[in-house]
C-alpha positions in Angstrom: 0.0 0.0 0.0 1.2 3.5 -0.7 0.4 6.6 1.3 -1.4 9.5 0.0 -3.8 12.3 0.4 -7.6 12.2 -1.1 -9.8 14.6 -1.1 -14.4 14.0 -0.5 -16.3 16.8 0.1 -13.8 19.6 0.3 -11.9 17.6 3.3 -8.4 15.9 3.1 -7.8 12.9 4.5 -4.4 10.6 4.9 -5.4 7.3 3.7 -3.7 3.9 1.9 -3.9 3.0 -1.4 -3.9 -0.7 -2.8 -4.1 -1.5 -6.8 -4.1 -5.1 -7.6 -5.1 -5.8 -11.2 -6.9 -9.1 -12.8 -7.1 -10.0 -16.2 -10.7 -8.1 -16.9 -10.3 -5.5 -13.7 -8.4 -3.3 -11.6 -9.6 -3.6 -7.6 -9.0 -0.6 -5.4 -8.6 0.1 -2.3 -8.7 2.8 0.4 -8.0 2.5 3.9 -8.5 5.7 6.0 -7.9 6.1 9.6 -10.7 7.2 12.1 -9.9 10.2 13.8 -12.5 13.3 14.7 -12.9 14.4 10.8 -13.0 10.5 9.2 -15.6 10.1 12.1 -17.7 13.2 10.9 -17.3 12.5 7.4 -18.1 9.0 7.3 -19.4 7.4 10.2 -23.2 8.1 10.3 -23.1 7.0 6.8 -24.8 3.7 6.1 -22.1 0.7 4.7 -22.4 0.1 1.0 -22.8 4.1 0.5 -20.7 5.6 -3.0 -18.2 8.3 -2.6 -16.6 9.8 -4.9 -12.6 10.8 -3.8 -10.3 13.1 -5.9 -6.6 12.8 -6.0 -4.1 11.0 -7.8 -5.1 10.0 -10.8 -4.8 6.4 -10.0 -6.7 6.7 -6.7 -9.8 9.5 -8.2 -13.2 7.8 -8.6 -16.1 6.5 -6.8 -15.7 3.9 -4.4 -18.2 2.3 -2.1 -17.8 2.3 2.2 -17.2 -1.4 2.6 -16.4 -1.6 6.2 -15.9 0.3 9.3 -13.6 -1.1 11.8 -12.4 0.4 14.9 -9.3 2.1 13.6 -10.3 2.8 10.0 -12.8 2.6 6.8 -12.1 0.9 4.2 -13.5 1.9 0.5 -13.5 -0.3 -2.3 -14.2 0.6 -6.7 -16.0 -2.3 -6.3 
């Protein structure tokens, strides 16, 4: 995973980046720590919600909240 910044909603957040590519697809994924603005952004939100992130090229796109665990939320394109 690689460290960068993405941006949702006019808020920056620190967050890990994964790319593993398949013969028909590419998977992504971002992992972003909970702290006091991940917690207002995302965690009243219901799982399986889209956001769409802007960045990196690589990393820009909608992705969909796949989990929220106790240190982080994970977003997946997929």
């Amino acid at each position: 995973m690689k460290t960068l910044t993405v941006t949702y909603n006019g808020l920056s957040f620190d967050a890990e980046f994964s790319e593993t590519s398949t013969a028909d697809k590419v998977d992504k994924t971002l992992v972003i720590p909970v702290n006091d603005q991940s917690t207002a952004a995302f965690d009243a939100l219901p799982d399986g919600k889209r956001f769409s992130f802007g960045g990196d090229n690589a990393v820009s796109g909608d992705y969909i909240l796949t989990e929220k665990a106790p240190a982080h939320y994970i977003f997946t394109n997929s």
